[in-house]
N, C-alpha and C positions, 0 to 999 in steps of 0.2 A: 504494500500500500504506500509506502513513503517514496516507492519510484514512483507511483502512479500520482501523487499529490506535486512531487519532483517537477515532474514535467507537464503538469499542468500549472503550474508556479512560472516556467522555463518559457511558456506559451504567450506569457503577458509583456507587452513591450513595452511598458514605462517601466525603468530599472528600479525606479522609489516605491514601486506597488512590489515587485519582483522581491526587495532585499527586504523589506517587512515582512511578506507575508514567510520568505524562507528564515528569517530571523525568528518569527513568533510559530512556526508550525513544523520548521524541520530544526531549528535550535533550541525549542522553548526557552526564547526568552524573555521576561518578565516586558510590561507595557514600557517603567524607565528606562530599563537597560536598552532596549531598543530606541528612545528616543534620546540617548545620550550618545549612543555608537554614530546614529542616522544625525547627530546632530540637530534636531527639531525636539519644540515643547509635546510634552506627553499629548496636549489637547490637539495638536497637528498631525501626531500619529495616529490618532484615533481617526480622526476625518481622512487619512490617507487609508487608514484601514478598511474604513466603509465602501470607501469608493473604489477599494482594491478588491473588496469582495463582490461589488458589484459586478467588475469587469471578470472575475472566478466564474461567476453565476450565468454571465454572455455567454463566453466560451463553454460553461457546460451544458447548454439547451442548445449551441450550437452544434456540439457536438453527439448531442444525448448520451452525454456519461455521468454515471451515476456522482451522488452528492457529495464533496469532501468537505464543504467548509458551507455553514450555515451560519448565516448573516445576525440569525435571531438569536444564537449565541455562542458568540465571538471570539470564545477563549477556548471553544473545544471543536476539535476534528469529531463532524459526523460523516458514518459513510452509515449510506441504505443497507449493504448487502455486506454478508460474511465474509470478511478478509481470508487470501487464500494464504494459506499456509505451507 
């Protein structure tokens, strides 16, 4: 699953949606720590967070693959279906 979150991360072409969202879902790292790396206030990463998920949410209807990151809550990876093993 963390390929498949990977390169759908790898798929977004603004580099500031790109290094958040692989900072906060393939680094877990906390809301500050990310906005002190990224250089921006905690309240700017959030707003680039939103709008990063939104463009997540394009790409995945565009594509029809199933669900990694849900908008509604922001701090945890959902997937639909049973991770293969």
């Amino acid at each position: 699953m963390k390929r498949d979150i990977r390169e759908l991360i790898a798929q977004i072409r603004k580099p500031e949606y790109r290094t958040l969202l692989e900072l906060r879902y393939l680094g877990f790292r906390t809301w500050d720590a990310i906005a002190e790396e990224m250089g921006f206030e905690p309240r700017t990463i959030y707003r680039l967070h939103s709008n990063a998920l939104r463009v997540v949410e394009r790409l995945m209807r565009a594509e029809k693959i199933p669900e990694f990151f849900s908008p509604k809550a922001q701090n945890v990876i959902v997937c639909q279906y049973p991770p293969v093993l």
